[in-house]
BATORGU-734305 format. One record per residue (C-alpha): chain; residue number from 1; residue in one letter; x, y, z. Coordinates in nm, 3 decimals. Example, Ala and Ser with C-alpha at 12.3 -4.5 7.8 and 13.67 -1.06 7.14 Angstrom:
<pts>
A | 1 | a | 1.230 | -0.450 | 0.780
A | 2 | s | 1.367 | -0.106 | 0.714
</pts>
This chain:
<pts>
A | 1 | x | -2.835 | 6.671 | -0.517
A | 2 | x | -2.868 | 7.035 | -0.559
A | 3 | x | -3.239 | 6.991 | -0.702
A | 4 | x | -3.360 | 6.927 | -0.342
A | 5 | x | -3.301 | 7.272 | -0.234
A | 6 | x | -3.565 | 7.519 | -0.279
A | 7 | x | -3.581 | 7.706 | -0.581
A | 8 | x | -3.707 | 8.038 | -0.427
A | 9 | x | -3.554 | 8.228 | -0.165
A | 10 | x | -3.783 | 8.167 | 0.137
A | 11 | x | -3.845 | 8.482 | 0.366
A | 12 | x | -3.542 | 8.606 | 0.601
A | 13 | x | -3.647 | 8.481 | 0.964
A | 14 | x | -3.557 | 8.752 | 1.176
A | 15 | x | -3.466 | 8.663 | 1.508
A | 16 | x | -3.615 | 8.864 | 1.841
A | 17 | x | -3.431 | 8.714 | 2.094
A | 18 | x | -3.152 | 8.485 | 2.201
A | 19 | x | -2.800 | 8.459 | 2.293
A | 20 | x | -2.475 | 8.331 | 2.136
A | 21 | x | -2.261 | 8.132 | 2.412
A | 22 | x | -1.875 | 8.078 | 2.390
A | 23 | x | -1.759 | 7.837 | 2.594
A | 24 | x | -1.406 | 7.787 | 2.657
A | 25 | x | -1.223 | 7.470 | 2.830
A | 26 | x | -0.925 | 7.390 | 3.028
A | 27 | x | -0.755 | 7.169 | 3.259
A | 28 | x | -0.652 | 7.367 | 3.557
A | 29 | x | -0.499 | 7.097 | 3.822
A | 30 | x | -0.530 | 6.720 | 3.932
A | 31 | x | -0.885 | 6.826 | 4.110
A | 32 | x | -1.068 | 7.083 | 4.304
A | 33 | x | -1.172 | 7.083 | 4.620
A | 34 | x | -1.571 | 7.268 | 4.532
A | 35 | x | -1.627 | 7.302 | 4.912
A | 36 | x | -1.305 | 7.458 | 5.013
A | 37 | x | -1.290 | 7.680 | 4.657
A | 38 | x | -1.650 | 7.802 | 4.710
A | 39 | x | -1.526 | 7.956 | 5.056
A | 40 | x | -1.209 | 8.119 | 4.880
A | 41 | x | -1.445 | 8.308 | 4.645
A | 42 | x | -1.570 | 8.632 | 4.733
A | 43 | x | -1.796 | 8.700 | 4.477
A | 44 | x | -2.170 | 8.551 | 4.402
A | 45 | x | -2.128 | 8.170 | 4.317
A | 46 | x | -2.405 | 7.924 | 4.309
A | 47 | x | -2.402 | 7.590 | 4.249
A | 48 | x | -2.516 | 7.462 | 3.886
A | 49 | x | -2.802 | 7.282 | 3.798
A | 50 | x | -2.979 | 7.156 | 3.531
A | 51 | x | -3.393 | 7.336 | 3.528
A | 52 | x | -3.616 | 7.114 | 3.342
A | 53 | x | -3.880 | 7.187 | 3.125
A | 54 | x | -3.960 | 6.817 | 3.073
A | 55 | x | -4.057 | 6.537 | 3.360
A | 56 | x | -3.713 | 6.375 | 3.487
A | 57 | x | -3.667 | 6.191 | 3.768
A | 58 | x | -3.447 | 6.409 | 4.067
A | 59 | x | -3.134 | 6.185 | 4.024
A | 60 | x | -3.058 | 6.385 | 3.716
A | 61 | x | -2.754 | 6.579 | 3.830
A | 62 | x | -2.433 | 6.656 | 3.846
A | 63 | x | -2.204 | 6.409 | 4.098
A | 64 | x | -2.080 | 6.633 | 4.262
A | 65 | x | -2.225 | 6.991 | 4.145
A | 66 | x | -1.969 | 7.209 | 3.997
A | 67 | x | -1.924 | 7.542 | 4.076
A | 68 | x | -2.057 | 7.877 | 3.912
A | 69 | x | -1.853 | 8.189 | 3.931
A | 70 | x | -2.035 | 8.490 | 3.767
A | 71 | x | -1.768 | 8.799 | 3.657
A | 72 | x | -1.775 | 9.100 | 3.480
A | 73 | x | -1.744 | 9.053 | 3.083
A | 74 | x | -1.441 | 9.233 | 2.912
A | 75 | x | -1.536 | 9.504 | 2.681
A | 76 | x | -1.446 | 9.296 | 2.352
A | 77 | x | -1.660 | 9.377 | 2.077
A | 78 | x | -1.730 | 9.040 | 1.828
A | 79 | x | -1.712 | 9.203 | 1.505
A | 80 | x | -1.959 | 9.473 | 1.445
A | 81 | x | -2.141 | 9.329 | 1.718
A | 82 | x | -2.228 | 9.399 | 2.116
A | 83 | x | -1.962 | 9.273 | 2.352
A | 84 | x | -2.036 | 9.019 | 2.614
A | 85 | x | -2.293 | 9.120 | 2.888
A | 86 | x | -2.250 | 8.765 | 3.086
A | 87 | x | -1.965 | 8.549 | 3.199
A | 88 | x | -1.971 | 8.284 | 3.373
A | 89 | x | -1.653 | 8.051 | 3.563
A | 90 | x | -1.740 | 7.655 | 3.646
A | 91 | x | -1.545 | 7.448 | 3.823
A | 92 | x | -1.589 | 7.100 | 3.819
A | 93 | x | -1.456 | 6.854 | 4.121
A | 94 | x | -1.179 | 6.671 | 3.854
A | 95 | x | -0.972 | 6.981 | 3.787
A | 96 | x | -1.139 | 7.175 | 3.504
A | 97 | x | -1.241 | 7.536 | 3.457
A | 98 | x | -1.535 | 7.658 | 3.201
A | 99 | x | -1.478 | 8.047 | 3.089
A | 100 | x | -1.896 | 8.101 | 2.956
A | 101 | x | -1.969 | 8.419 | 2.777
A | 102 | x | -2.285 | 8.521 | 2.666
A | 103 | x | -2.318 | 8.749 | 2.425
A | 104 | x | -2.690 | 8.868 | 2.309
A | 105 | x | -2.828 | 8.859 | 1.930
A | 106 | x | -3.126 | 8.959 | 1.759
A | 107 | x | -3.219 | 9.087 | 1.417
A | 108 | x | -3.180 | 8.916 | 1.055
A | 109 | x | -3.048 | 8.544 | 1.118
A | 110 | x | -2.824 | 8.592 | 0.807
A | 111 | x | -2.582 | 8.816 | 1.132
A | 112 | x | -2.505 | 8.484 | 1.267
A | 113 | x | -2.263 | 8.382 | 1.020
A | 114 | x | -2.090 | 8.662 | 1.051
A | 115 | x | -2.077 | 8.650 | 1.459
A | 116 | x | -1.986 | 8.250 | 1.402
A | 117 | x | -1.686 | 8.414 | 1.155
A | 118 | x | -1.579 | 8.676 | 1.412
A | 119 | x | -1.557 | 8.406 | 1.680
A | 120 | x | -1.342 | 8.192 | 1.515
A | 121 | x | -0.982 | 8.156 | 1.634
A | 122 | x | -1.124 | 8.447 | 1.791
A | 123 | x | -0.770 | 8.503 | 1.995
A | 124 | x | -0.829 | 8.804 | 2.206
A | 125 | x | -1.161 | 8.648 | 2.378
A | 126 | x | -0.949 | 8.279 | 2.395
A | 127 | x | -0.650 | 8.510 | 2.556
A | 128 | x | -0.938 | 8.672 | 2.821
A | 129 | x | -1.062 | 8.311 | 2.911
A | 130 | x | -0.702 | 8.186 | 2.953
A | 131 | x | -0.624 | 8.480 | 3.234
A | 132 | x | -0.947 | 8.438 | 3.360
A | 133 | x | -0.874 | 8.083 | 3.430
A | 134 | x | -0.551 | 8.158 | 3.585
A | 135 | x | -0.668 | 8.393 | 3.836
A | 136 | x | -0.978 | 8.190 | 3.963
A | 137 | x | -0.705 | 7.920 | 3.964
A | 138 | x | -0.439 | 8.137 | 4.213
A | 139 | x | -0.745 | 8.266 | 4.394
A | 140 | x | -0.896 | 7.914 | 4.538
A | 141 | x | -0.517 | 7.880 | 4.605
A | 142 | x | -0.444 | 7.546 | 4.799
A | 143 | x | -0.814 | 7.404 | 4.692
A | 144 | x | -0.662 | 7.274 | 4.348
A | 145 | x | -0.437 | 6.989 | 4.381
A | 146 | x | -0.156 | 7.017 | 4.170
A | 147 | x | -0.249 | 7.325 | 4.001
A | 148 | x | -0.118 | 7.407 | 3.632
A | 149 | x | -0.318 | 7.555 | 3.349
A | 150 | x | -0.269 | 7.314 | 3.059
A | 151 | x | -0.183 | 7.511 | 2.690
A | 152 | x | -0.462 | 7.248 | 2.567
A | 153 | x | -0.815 | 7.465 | 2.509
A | 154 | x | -1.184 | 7.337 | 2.372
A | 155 | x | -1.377 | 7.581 | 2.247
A | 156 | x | -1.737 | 7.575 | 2.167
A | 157 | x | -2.028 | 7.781 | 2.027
A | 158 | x | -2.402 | 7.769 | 2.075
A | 159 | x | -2.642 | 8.014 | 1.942
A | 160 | x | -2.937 | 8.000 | 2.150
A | 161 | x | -3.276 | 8.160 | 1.982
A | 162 | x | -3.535 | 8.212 | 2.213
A | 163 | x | -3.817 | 8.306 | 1.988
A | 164 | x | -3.779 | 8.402 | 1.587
A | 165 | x | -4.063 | 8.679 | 1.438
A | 166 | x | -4.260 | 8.442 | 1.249
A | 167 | x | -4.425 | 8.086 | 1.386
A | 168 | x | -4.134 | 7.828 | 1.369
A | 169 | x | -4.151 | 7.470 | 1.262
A | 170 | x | -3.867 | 7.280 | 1.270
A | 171 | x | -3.875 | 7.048 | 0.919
A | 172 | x | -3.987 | 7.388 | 0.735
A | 173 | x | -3.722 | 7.537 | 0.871
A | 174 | x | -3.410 | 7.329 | 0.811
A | 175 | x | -3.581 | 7.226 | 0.465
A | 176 | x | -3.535 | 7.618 | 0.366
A | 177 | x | -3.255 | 7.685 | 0.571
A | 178 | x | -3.009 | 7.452 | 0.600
A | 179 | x | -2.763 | 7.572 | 0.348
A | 180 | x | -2.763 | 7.888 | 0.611
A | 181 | x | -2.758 | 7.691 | 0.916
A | 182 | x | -2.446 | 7.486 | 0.786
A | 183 | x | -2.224 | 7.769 | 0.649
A | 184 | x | -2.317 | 7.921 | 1.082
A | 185 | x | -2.239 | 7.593 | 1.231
A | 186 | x | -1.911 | 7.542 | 1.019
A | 187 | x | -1.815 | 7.945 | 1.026
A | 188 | x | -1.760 | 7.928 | 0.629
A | 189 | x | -1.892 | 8.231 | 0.435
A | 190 | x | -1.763 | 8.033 | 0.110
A | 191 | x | -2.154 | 7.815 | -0.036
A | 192 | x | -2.124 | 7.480 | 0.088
A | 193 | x | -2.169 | 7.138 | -0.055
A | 194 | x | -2.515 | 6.933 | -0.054
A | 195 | x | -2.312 | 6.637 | 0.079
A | 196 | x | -2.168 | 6.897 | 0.361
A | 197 | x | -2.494 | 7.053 | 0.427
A | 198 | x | -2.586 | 6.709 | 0.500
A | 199 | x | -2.318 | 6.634 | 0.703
A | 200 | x | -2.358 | 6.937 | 0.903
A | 201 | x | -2.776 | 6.918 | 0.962
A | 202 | x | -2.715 | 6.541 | 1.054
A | 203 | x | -2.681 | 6.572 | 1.431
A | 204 | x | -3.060 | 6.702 | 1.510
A | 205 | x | -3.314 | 6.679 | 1.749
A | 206 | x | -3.637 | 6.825 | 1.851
A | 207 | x | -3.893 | 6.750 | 2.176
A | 208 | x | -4.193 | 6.909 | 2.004
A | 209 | x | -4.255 | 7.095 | 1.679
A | 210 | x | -4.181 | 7.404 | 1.757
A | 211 | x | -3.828 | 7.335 | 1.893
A | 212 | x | -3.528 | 7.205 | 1.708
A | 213 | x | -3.137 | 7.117 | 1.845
A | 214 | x | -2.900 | 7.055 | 1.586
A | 215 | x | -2.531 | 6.975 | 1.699
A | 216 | x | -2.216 | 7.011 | 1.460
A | 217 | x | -1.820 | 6.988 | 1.595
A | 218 | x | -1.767 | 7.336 | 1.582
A | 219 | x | -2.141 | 7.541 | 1.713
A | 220 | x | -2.491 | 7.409 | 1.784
A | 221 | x | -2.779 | 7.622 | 1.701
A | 222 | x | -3.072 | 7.589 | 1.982
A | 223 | x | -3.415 | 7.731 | 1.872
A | 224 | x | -3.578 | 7.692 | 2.205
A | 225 | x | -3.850 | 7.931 | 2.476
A | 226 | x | -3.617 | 7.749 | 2.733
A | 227 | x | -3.356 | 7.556 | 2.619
A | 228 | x | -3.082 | 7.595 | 2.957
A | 229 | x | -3.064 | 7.198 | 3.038
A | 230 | x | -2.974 | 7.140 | 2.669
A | 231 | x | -2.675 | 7.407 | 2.650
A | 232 | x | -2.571 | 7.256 | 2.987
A | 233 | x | -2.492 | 6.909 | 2.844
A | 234 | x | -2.321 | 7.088 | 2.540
A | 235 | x | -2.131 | 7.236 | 2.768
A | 236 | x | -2.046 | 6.934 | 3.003
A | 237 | x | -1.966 | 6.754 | 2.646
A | 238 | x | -1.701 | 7.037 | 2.571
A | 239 | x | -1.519 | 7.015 | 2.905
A | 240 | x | -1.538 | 6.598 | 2.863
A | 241 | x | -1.396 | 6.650 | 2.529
A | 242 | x | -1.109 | 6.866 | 2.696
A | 243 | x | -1.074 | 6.596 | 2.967
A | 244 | x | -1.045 | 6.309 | 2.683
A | 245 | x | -0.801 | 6.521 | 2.459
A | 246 | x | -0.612 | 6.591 | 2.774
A | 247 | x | -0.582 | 6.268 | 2.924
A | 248 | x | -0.476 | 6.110 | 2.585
A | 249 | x | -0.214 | 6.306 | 2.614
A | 250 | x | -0.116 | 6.264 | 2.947
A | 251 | x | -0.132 | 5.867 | 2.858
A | 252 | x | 0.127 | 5.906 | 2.563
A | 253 | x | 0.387 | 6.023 | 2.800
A | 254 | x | 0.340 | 5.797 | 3.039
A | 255 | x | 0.339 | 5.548 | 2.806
A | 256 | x | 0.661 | 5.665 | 2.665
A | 257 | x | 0.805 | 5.649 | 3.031
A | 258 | x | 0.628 | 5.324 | 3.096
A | 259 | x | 0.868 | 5.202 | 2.798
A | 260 | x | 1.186 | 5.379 | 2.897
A | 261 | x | 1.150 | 5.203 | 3.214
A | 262 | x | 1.066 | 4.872 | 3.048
A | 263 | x | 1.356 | 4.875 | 2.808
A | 264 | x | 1.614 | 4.978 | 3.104
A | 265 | x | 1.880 | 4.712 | 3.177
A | 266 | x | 1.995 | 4.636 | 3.579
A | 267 | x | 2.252 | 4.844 | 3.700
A | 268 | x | 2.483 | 4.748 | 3.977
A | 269 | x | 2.385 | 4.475 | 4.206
A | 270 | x | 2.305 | 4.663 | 4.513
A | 271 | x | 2.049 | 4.847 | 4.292
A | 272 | x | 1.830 | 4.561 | 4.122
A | 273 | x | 1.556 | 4.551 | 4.409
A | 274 | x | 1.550 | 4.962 | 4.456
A | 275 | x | 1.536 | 4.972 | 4.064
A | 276 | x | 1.251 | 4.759 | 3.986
A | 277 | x | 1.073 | 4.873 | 4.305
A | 278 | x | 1.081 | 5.233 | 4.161
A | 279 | x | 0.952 | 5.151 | 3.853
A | 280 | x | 0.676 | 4.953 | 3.986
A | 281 | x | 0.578 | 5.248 | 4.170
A | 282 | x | 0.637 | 5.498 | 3.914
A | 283 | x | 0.386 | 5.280 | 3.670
A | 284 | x | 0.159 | 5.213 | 3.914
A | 285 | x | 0.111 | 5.586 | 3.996
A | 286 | x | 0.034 | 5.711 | 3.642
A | 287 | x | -0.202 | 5.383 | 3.603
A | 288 | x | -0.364 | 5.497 | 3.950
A | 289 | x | -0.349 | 5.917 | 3.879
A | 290 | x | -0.501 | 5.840 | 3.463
A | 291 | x | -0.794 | 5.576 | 3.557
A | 292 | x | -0.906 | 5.786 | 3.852
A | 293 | x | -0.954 | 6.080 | 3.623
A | 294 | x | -1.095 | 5.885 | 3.341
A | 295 | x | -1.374 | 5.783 | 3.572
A | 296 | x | -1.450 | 6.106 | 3.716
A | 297 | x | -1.511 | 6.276 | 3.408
A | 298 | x | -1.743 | 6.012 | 3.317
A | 299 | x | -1.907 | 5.946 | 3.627
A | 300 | x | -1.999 | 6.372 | 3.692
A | 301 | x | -2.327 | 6.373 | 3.461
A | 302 | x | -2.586 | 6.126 | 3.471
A | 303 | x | -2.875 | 6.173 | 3.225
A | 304 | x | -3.017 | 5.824 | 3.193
A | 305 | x | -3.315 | 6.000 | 3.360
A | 306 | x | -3.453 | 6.215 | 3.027
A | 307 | x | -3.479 | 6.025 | 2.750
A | 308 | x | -3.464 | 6.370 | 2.530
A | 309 | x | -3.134 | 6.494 | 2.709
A | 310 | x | -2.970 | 6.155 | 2.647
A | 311 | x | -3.073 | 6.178 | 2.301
A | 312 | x | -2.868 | 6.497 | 2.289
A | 313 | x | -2.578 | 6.354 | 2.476
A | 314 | x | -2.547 | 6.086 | 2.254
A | 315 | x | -2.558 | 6.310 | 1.912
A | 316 | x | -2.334 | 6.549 | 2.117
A | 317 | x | -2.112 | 6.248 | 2.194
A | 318 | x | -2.096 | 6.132 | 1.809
A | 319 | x | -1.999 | 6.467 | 1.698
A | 320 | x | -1.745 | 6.498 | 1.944
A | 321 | x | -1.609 | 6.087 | 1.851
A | 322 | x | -1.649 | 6.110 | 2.239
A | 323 | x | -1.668 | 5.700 | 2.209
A | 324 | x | -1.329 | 5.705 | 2.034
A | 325 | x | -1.167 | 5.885 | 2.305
A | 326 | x | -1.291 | 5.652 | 2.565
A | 327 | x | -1.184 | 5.372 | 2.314
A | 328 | x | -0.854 | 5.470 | 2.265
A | 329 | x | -0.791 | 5.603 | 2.663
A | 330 | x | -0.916 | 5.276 | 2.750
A | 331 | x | -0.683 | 5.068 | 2.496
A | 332 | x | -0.376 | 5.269 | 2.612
A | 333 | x | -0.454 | 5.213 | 3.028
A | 334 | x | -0.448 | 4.852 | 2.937
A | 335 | x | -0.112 | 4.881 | 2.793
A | 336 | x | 0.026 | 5.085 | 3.080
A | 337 | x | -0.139 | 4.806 | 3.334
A | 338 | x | 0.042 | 4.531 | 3.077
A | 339 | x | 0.407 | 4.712 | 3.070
A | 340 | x | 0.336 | 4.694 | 3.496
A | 341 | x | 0.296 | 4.294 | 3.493
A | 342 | x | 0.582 | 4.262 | 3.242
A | 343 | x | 0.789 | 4.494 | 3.468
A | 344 | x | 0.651 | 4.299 | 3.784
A | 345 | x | 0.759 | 3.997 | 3.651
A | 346 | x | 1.099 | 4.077 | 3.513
A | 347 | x | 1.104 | 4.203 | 3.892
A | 348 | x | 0.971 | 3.852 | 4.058
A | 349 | x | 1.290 | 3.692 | 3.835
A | 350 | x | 1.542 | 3.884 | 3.907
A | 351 | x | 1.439 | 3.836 | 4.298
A | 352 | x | 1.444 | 3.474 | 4.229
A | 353 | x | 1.769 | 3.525 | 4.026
A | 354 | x | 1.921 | 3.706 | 4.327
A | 355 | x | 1.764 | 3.443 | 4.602
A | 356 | x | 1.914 | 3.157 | 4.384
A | 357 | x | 2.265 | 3.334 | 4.363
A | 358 | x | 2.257 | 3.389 | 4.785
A | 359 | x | 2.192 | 3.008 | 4.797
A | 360 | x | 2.481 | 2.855 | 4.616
A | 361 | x | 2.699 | 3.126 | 4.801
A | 362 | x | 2.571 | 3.004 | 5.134
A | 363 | x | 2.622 | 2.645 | 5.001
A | 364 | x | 2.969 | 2.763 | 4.887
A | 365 | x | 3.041 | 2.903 | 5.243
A | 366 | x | 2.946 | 2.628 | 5.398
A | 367 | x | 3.147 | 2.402 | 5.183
A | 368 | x | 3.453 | 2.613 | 5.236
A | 369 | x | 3.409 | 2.672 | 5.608
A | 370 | x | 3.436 | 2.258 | 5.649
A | 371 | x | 3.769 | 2.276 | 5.420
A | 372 | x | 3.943 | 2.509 | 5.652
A | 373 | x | 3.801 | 2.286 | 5.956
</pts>
């Protein structure tokens, strides 16, 4: 109800220093090769990593590492804002590419709805990532299999405070604040509803007091000293989100073409075994090529090794309906595996069709060669 906001305007925190991140995702080819790629780049890359401020065990990492590209940022102002001063390129080992800029902010925290406005459908940066992505992509050359920069994008926001002019406590802060905060994470200027305020604040976290995480579909907004391990899952969720939306995809044609081949009727005899041989290959390729990438994209990031990262990763992965993905990926490579037995054994029958047919002709031969005798 509207009662539980505060009555009085609570001071304007003013923020000292931080960084908005834009993170944009594609699918660039089947996979990358990181070793062979990293010696095709002749620029500074480093492998990425996640530095923790909080005990974890060493396992936490990436399987394999991707790999970090730094460029120069374009000179593309964000409203009446700076442009970018960092950009960063990761590849990861199943065939995406992350276009990072970083782009830094400080003064009243009111500016951040009007930076989360500006980078909205924001298409001149999303047109910059895109040809970024392309040329890192013809530049490791033979290192991507199956290159071919899919038209599907995720984008993603995260504004990253470092430290705010005044002492910072999270419940104070999202108690006064929180219409704010959900008109930034949701890029609306119009005033917002309590029950989408709600909605929006939902999806929070903190590890101490004087740190809070709060995770919506479109931006998260980070109030953290540190604060790079939890912006790398974001990001990792983005590009898995990609990878999901992608694959989905992917699985609707080859379902369609799993049915088309289904639904086909034998041709001439000489072509029955080549036919359903074909097919049985052609099925059991797209099963192969779809499960293979389903389980690398799952498999790259293990964090069962920080309790407080999962917990991120698992609001991250509600916001995202990363579990509906999976669900529905999962639901469709069991129908692709069922069309295959189906085909398989309309193949087995026809064999035994044909082997039946070969019989009585063999019988009928033998019958007739006696006759003429």
């Amino acid at each position: 109800m509207e009662s539980s906001l505060p009555t009085e305007s609570p001071p304007e925190p003013i923020v000292q220093s931080g960084a908005c991140y834009i993170s944009f995702a594609f699918d660039a080819a089947r996979s990358i090769d990181l070793e062979q790629a990293d010696r095709r780049i002749f620029a500074a890359t480093q492998r990425q990593t996640i530095h923790h401020k909080r005990r974890a065990p060493s396992y936490f990492v990436y399987q394999p590492p991707p790999l970090r590209v730094a460029q120069d940022p374009p000179a593309l102002a964000i409203g009446r804002f700076s442009t970018p001063t960092n950009l960063d390129l990761i590849l990861y080992d199943f065939g995406a590419i992350a276009v990072i800029y970083s782009l830094p902010i400080a003064g009243p925290f009111a500016d951040l709805l009007e930076i989360s406005d500006a980078l909205y459908d924001n298409e001149p940066l999303l047109s910059d990532a895109r040809q970024r992505a392309a040329q890192l992509l013809q530049t490791i050359g033979d290192a991507a299999t199956q290159p071919d920069l899919a038209d599907i994008v995720e984008d993603y926001v995260t504004f990253h405070i470092s430290s705010l002019t005044t002492p910072f406590d999270a419940a104070q802060f999202c108690a006064a604040h929180g219409r704010e905060i959900a008109q930034i994470l949701r890029a609306e200027r119009q005033r917002l509803s309590m029950e989408e305020v709600e909605d929006a604040l939902s999806a929070r976290s903190a590890f101490g007091a004087s740190d809070l995480t709060i995770i919506d579909w479109n931006a998260a907004l980070l109030i953290d000293r540190e604060g790079e391990d939890v912006r790398a899952v974001l990001d990792f969720a983005n590009v898995e989100l990609l990878e999901m939306r992608h694959l989905d995809q992917r699985l609707d044609r080859a379902l369609d073409r799993a049915y088309e081949t289904l639904a086909q009727r034998t041709g001439k005899f000489p072509r029955m075994l080549g036919q359903y041989s074909g097919s049985l290959r052609s099925i059991g390729e797209l099963q192969v090529d779809n499960a293979l990438l389903f389980e690398n994209v799952n498999n790259t990031l293990k964090l069962l090794g920080d309790q407080y990262l999962a917990r991120v990763y698992r609001l991250t992965n509600r916001r995202f309906h990363l579990d509906e993905w999976d669900a529905s990926i999962l639901r469709k490579l069991q129908t692709i595996e069922s069309i295959y037995e189906k085909v398989a054994t309309q193949a087995t029958n026809r064999r035994m069709e044909i082997l039946e047919w070969v019989i009585i002709i063999l019988i009928a031969l033998s019958i007739l060669i006696e006759l003429v005798r």
